[in-house]
VOTI-732712 format. One record per residue: x, y, z of N, C-alpha, C in turn. Coordinates in pm, whole numbers, plus 32768, in hexadecimal, padded with zeros to 4 digits. Layout:
VOTI-732712
XYZXYZXYZ/...
This chain:
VOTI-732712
498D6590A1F54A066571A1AA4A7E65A3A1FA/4AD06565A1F04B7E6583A2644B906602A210/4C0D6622A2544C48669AA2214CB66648A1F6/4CE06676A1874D966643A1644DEC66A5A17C/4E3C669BA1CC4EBD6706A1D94F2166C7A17C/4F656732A1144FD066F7A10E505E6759A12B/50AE671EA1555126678BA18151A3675FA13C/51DF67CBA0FC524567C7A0A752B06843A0E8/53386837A0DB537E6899A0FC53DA68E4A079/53CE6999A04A5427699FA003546F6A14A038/54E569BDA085553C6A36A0CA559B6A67A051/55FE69BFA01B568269FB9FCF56586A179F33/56B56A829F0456836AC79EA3562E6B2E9E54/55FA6B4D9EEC559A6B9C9EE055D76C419F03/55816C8E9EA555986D179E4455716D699EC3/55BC6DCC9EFC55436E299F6355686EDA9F2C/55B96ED69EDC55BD6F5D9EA755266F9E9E42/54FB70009E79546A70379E2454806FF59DAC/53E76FBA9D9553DF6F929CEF54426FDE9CB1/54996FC39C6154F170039BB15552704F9BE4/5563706E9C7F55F171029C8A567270889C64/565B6FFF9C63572F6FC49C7756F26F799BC1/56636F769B7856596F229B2256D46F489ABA/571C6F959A91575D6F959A2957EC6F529A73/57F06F679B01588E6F3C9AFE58746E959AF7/57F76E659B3F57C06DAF9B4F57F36DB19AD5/57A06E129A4657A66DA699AE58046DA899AD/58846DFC99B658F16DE6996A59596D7F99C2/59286D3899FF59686C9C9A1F59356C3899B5/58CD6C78999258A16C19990F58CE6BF5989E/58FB6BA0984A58D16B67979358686B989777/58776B9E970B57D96BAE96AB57766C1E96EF/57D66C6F973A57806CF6976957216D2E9732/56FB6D4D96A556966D5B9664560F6D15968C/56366C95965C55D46C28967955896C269718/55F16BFF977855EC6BEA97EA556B6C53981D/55BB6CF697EA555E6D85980854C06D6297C4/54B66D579763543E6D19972853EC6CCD978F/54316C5E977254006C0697D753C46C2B9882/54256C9398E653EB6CB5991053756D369938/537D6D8898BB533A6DDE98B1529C6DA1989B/52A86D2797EC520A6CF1982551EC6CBC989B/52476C7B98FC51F16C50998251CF6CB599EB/52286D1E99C651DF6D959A3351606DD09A02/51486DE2996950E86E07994750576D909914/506D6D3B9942502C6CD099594FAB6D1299A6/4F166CE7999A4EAD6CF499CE4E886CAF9A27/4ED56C3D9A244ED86BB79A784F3D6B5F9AA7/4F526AE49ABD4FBE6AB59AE84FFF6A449A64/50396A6E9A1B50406A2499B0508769A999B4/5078696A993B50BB68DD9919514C692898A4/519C68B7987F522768D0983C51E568FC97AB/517068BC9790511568A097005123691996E5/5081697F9755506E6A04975950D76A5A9754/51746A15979351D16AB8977251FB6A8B96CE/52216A2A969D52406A0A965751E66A7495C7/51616A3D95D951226A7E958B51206B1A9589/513B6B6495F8513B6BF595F751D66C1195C9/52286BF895ED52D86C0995D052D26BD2952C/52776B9F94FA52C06B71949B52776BDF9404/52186C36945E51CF6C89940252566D2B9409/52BD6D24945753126D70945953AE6D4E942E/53956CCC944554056C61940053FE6C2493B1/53A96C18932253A96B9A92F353DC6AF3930C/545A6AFD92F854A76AE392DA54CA6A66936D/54A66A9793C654B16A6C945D547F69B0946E/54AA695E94BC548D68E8947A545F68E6951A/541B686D954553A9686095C9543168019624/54A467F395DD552967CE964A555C6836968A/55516898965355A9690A965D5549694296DD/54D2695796CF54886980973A54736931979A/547268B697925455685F983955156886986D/559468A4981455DE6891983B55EC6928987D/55AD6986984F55A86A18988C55606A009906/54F169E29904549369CF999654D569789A01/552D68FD99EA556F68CA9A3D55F0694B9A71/560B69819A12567C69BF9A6B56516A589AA0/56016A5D9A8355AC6AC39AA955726AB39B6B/554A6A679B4B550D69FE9BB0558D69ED9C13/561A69D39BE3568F69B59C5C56B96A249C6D/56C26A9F9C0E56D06B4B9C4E56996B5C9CA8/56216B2B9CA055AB6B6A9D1C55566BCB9CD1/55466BE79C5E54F66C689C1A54716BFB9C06/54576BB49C1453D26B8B9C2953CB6B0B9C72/535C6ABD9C5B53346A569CBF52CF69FA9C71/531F697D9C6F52C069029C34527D68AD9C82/521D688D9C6051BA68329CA8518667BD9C41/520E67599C9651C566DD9C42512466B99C48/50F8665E9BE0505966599C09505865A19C0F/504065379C114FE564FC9C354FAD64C99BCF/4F53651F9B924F2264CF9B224F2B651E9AA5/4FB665409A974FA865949A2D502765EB9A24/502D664899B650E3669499A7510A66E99A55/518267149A69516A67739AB8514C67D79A97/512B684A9AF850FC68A09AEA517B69129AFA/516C69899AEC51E86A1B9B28519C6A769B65/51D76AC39BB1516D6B329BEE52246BB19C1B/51E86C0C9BF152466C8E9BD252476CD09C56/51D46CA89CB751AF6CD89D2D52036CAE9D8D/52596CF69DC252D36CDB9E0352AA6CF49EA6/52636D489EA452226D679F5151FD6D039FA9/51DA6CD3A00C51C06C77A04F51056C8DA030/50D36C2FA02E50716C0B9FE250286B759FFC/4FC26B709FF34FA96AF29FF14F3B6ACC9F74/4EEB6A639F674EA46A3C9EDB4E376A0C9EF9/4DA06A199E934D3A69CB9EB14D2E69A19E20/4D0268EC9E224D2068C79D9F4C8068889DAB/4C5468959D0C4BD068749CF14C0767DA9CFC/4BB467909CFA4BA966D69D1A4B6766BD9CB0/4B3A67069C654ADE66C79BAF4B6766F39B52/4B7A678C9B7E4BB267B19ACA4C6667B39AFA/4C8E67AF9B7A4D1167C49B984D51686E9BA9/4CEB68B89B904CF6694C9B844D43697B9C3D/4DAB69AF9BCA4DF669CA9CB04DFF6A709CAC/4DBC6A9C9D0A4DD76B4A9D3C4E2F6B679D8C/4E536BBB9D974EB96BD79E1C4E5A6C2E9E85/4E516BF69F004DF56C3E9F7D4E6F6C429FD9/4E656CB8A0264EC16D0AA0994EC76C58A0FB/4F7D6C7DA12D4F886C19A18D4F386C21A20B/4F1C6BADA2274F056B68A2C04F5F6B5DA2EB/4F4E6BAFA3A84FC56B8EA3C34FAD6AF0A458/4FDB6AB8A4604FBA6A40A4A750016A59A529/4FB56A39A5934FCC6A5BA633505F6A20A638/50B36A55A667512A6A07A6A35126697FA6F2/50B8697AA741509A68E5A790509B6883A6EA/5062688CA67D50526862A60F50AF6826A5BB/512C6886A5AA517668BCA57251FD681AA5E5/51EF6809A679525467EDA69852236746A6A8/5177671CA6A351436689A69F5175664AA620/517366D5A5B851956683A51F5252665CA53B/52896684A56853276699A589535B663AA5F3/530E660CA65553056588A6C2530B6506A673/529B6532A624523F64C4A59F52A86488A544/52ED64F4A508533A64D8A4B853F264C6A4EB/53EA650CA54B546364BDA57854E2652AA541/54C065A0A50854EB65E9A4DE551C666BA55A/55A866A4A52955EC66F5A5AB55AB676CA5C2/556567A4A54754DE6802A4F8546F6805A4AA/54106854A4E453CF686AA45D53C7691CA468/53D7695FA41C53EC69D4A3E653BA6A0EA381/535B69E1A309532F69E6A2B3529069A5A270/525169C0A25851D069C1A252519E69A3A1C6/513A694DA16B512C6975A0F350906923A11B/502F6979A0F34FC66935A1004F686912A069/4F4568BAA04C4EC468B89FD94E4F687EA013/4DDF68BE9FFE4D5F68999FDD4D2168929F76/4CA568309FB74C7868089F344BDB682C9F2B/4BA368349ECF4B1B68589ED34ABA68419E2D/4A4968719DFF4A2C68949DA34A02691E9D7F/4A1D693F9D134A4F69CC9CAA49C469DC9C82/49B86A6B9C85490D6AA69C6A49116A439BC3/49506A5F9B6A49346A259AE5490269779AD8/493569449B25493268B39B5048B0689A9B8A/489268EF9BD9482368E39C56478D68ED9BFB/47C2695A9B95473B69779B0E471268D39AEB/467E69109ABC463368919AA24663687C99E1/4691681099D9469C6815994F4658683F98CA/4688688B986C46356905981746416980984C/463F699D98D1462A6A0798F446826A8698B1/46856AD398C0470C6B39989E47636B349920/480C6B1E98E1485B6B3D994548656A689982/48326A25993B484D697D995748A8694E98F5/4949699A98D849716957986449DD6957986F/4A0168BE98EC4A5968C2990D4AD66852988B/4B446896987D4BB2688F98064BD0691B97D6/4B5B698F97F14BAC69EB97B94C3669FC97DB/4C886A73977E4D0F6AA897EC4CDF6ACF9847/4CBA6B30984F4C8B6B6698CD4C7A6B1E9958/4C406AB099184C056AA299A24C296A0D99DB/4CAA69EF99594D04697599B54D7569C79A0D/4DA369839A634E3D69AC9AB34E4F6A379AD7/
């Protein structure tokens, strides 16, 4: 089977102060600071890489009141601060990931489940064929995903640990 590279760049907007030392001065460029904080507090405390649904449903056990506009409209601007990072999907909502470090992903191919695994770093000879290729004055930036199948997936069905839809063990 090929390998799929895919390469994405996220230079502008992006956060490099330690996780939370500038977060209170970011929120207070915000509206709906309450909300917004909510909002990104469940995606940092997220187990996984969530959908708008999943924050929705955790923010709204601290918010009632909170409507599922209000949160895709927090995660979008959340998302143009730079305090997190969306990943459209393909076949399905996007995803957020709170993980601001350089990073790369291995995504199950049955259940869509994405981890974060330490970057690859790609030879410079690599780095300047993709940049010839593309016709571009740089490349400077790196984002890699792989793809594979997830121990839960790989289980023989019935087994314990084959049940893929839990939370857990989507995104």
């Amino acid at each position: 089977m090929p390998l799929i590279v895919i390469i994405t760049s996220y230079g502008k907007g992006r956060r490099t102060e330690q996780d939370g030392d500038a977060l209170s001065g970011a929120m207070a460029k915000f509206r709906n600071t309450k909300q917004k904080a909510a909002v990104l507090a469940a995606v940092r405390r997220a187990p996984h890489h969530p959908d708008a649904r999943w924050v929705y449903e955790e923010v709204s056990r601290e918010i009632p009141g909170i409507s599922l506009g209000t949160v895709y409209r927090a995660l979008a601007s959340l998302t143009a601060e730079g305090l997190i990072r969306e990943y459209p999907q393909a076949d399905g909502p996007a995803l957020y990931d709170a993980n601001l470090e350089d990073h790369s992903h291995l995504r199950c191919r049955r259940c869509g489940r994405i981890v974060d695994v330490p970057t690859v770093e790609l030879p410079a000879e690599a780095l300047e064929a993709i940049r010839r290729a593309s016709g571009f004055a740089r490349v400077d930036q790196v984002f890699l995903e792989f793809g594979g199948i997830c121990d839960a997936c790989a289980q023989p069905a019935g087994s314990p640990g084959a049940a893929p839809g839990e939370p857990e063990h989507n995104g």
